[in-house]
C-alpha positions in Angstrom: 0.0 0.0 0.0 2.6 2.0 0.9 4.2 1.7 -2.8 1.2 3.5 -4.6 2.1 6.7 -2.6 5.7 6.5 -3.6 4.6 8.9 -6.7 3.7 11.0 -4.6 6.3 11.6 -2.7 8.7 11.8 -5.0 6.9 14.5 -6.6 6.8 16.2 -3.2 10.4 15.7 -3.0 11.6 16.8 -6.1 9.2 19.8 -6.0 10.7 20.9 -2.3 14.2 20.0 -3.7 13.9 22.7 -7.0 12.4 25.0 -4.9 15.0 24.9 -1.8 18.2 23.9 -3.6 18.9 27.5 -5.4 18.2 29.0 -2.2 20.5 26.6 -0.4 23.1 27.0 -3.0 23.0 30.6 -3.9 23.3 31.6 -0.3 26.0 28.9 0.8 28.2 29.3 -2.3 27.6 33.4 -1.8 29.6 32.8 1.7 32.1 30.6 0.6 33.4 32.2 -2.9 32.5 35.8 -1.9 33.2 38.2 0.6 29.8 40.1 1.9 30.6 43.6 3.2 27.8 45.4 2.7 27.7 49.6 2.8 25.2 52.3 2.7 25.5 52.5 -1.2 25.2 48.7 -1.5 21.8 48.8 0.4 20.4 52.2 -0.9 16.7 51.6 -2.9 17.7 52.8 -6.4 15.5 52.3 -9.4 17.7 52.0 -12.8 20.8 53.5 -11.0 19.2 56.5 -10.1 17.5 57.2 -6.9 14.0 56.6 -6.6 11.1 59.3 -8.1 8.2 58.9 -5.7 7.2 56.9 -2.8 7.1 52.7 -3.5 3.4 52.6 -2.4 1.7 55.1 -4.7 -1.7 54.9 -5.4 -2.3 54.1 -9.4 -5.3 54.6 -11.0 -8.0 52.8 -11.1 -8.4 52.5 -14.8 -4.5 50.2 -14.3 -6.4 47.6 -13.4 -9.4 47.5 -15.8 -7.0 47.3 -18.5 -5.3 44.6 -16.8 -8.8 42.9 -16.2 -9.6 43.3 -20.0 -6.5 41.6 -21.1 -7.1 39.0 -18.5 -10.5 38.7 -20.1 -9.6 39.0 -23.5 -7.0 36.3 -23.2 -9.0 33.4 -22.2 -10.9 34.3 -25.0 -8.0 33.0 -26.9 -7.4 30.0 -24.8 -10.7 29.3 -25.1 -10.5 29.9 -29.3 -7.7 27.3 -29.4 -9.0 24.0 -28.7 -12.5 24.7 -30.0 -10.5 25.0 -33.1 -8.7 22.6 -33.2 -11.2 20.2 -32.4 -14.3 22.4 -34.2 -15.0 19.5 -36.9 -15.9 16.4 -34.1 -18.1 19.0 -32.3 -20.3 20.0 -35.7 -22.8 22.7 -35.4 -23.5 22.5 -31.6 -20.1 22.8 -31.0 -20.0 25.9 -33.4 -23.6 27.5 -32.1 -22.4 27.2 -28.9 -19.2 29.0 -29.6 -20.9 32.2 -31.7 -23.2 32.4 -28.4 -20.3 32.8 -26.4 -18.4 35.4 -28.2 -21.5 37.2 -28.9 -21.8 37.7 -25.0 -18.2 38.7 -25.1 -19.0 41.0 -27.6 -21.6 42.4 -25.6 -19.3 43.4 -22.6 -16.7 44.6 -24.9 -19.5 47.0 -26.2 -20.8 48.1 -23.0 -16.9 48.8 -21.5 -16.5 50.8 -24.6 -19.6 52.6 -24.4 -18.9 53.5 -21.1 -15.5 54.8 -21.5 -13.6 52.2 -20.0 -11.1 52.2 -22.9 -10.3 55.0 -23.1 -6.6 56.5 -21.3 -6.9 60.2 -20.5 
């Protein structure tokens, strides 16, 4: 019985083990082959060698994240579009119905987020 979970575990293993090993390496070879003397410049924030413009935990706009949403949206439209595709011939006109209704609805909200402004960047 004890066998059958042996997959298991050694997924569990070798999971922990990619995970942990960089870690464990990357720190542990960063004391032996390298000398850590860290100064005031070494430890500054900087952001692309030059010193920060604003604070780290500005507030962006709300209209960053519906763009992100759409394109969320928009691409599992596409992962959605694949397989039906590829596959569109064994499902025959349910298949292909049931398809048109669903991008007609996602026409429909892509529409209404126009209509509303939701595109737009000013």
């Amino acid at each position: 019985m004890l066998q059958d979970y042996f997959p298991i575990l050694l997924f569990l293993f070798v999971g922990l083990l990619v995970g942990v090993a960089p870690l464990v390496l990357g720190f542990g070879i960063g004391k032996v082959l390298g000398t850590v003397r860290p100064d005031s410049a070494k430890l500054s924030p900087y952001e692309c060698g030059f010193e920060a413009f604003e604070d780290a935990r500005m507030q962006f706009d709300v209209r960053y994240y519906l763009v992100a949403i759409l394109f969320i949206l928009f691409d599992l439209e596409v992962a959605f579009l694949v397989p039906w595709a590829v596959v569109l011939k064994e499902l025959g006109m349910f298949g292909f119905v049931s398809m048109m209704i669903f991008l007609a609805i996602l026409v429909v909200g892509f529409v209404y987020e126009w209509m509303k402004g939701a595109l737009e960047w000013e």
